[in-house]
N, C-alpha and C positions, 0 to 999 in steps of 0.2 A: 520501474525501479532500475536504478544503476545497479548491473551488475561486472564486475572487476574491480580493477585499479586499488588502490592503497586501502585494504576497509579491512577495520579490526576481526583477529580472528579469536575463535573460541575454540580452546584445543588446536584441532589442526583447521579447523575451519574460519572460511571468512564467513559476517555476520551481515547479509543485507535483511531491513526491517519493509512491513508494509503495514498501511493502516487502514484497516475497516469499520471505515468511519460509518457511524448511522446515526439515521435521524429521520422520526419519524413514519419507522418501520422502512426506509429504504437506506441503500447501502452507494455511497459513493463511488466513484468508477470514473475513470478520468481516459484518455485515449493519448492513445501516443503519435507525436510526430515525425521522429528520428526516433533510431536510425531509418533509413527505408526500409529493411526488412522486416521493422515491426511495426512501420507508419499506418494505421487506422486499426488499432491493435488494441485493448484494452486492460486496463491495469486496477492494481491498486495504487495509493499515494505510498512513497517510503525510497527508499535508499540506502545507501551505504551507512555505517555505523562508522564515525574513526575515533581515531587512538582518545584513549581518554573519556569517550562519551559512554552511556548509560543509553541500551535498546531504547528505554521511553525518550531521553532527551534528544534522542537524532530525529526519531519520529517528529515530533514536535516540531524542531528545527526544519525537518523536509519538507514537512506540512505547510511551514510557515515560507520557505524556499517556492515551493510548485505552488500552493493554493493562495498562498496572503492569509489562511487561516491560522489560528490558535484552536489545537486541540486536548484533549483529557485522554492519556493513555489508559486504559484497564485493564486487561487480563489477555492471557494468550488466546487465538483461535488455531486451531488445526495442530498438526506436527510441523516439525523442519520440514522445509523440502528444499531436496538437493538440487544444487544451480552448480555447474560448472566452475569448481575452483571454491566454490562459498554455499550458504545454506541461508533459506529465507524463511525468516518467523515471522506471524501476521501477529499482530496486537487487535484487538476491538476498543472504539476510540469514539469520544461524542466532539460535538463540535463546543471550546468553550463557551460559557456565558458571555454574551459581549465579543465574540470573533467577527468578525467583516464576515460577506459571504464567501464561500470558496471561489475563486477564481481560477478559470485554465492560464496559470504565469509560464510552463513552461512545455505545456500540452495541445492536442488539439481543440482538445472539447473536454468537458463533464458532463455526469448525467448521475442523478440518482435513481437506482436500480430497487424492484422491486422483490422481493424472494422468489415470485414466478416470472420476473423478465430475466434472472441473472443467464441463463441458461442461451437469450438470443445472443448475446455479445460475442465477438470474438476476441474472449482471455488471452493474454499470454500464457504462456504454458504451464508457469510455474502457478501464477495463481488459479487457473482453472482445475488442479490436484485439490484448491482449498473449496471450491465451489459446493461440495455437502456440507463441508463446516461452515460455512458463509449463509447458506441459505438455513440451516439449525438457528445461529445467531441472527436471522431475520426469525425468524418465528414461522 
């Protein structure tokens, strides 16, 4: 997930989104390339939110940016967690009807993750705070 640069704020906060997308009892997870400090590093899909846009519609939008996918936002997962400068909300999210498959557009790799593999991956930091609520939302 992008975090900085010009992203809408809520109150005093900036507002970066992520999506935990599932399917099929596992939970997508995508690896990062850049920067180098967090190259082979594991994320959610998501991004910055900016001026004008709606949490779901940036999702969508980054989704459709990083994966080539179209997805269905639905409800919140976990609490805020505090990022440096901004605060990141996860959404829970399916893959739409008729989306291409996900692809790594601007990542290492993908992988969908199972509620007892989430734990081998190494998270980024922000999303591994959601990794109870993540693995709750796997079942």
């Amino acid at each position: 997930m992008v975090v900085g640069a010009a992203i809408v704020r809520d109150g005093t906060r900036r507002v970066v989104v992520g999506a935990a997308i599932v399917r099929d009892g596992r939970l997508l997870a995508q690896r990062r390339a850049v920067p180098a400090r967090l190259a082979g590093r594991w994320e959610l899909p998501g991004g910055r939110v900016e001026l004008g846009e709606s949490e779901p519609a940036a999702l969508r939008r980054e989704c459709q940016e990083e994966l080539g996918a179209r997805i269905t936002v639905l409800g919140r997962v976990g609490v805020d967690v505090p990022l440096p400068g901004s605060v990141l909300r996860v959404y829970s999210a399916t893959m739409t009807e008729g989306s291409p498959e996900p692809r790594a557009l601007e990542h290492a790799g993908l992988r969908w993750v199972s509620g007892a593999e989430l734990t081998e991956l190494d998270w980024l930091d922000a999303d591994r705070v959601l990794l109870p609520d993540l693995a709750t939302l796997l079942g």
